[in-house]
C-alpha positions, 0 to 999 in steps of 0.5 A: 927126765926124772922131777918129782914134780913133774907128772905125764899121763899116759892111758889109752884115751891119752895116747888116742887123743894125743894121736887125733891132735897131732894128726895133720889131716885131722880137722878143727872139729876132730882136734876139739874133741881130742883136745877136750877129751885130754883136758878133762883127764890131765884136770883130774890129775891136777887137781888131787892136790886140792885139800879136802875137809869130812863133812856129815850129809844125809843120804835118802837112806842114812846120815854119814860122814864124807869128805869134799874139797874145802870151801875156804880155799880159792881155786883160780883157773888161769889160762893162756890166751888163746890157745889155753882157752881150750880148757876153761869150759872143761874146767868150769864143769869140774870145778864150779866154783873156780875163778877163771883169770885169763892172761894174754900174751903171745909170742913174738916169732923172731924172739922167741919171747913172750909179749903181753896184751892182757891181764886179769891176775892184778887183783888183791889176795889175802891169805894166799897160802889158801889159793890153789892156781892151775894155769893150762896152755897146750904146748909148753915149748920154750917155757918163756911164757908159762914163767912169765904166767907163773911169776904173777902168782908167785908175786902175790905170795902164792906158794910155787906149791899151790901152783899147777901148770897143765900142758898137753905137749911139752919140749924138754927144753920148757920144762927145764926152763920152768923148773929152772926158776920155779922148782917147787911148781906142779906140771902136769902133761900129757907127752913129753916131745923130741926138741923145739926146731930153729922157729921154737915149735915142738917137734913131733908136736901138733903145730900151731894148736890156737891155729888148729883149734881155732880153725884160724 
């Protein structure tokens, strides 16, 4: 599966993550700790598309010139209630000065479509070529939601550039969704699954990651 806009991540810390989560006898604490430990990494990668500007500082021992993520830019991290939930507090650490806009929606299982319960994005944006966006879900499977999340920001005016979706586990057939509409977006994962079954799940995959997140 070759798109240039497509990124997987694959290191020894991925790969146990990825391990602790899909294991089913792994428990709710287990997949938390895998799923933070994944978070963090697919973050970074993330968001090297951030631009920076050179700053001078002063060290305790000298002056020198050095280089930080611009401060007229603005960062929003988008996740995918509920499950995405998972990398909010990760990405508050790394990314401070992020604006965090949930979106609600879940799927409806004989469908397979995406219904809507809450949205925080309808807020207004000037200048939205300075607006970076990162919206994080864990398993992107048919792709129906992470479109619907997508098309909010590209609404505003957004370049499909800017905008970076993170998952950890993917099916091919989601990302062909995605980039079928959006083909300019960034998508970061951290594996690239076998197939969706007859109910829309990935397969391996983890099962249902709200549910095993959440101990629910």
């Amino acid at each position: 599966m070759e798109n240039k806009n497509l990124k997987i991540i694959s290191n020894p810390i991925v790969n146990q993550s990825l391990c602790a989560m899909r294991n089913k006898n792994t428990n709710t604490e287990g997949v938390r700790l895998a799923a933070r430990k994944l978070t963090r990494i697919l973050l970074y990668e993330a968001t090297k598309n951030l631009p920076q500007s050179e700053v001078e500082i002063e060290t305790p021992v000298a002056k020198c010139k050095t280089s930080t993520i611009n401060n007229d830019i603005t960062i929003i991290i988008s996740p995918i209630l509920r499950a995405g939930l998972i990398f909010t507090d990760e990405a508050v650490d790394i990314l401070p000065q992020a604006t965090i806009r949930h979106i609600g929606m879940y799927r409806d299982e004989k469908t397979l479509k995406p219904v809507w319960y809450y949205n925080k994005v309808p807020m207004p944006i000037h200048d939205p070529e300075k607006y970076y966006v990162y919206i994080t879900d864990p398993m992107l499977a048919t792709g129906n939601s992470l479109k619907e999340a997508i098309r909010l920001y590209v609404e505003k005016g957004i370049p499909e550039v800017n905008i970076c979706c993170i998952c950890m586990i993917s099916a091919p057939q989601g990302i062909d969704a995605v980039f079928s509409e959006f083909p300019d977006v960034k998508l970061i994962v951290a594996a690239v699954d076998s197939h969706l079954n007859e109910r829309g799940y990935i397969v391996p995959g983890m099962g249902d990651a709200g549910d095993r997140i959440f101990n629910t």
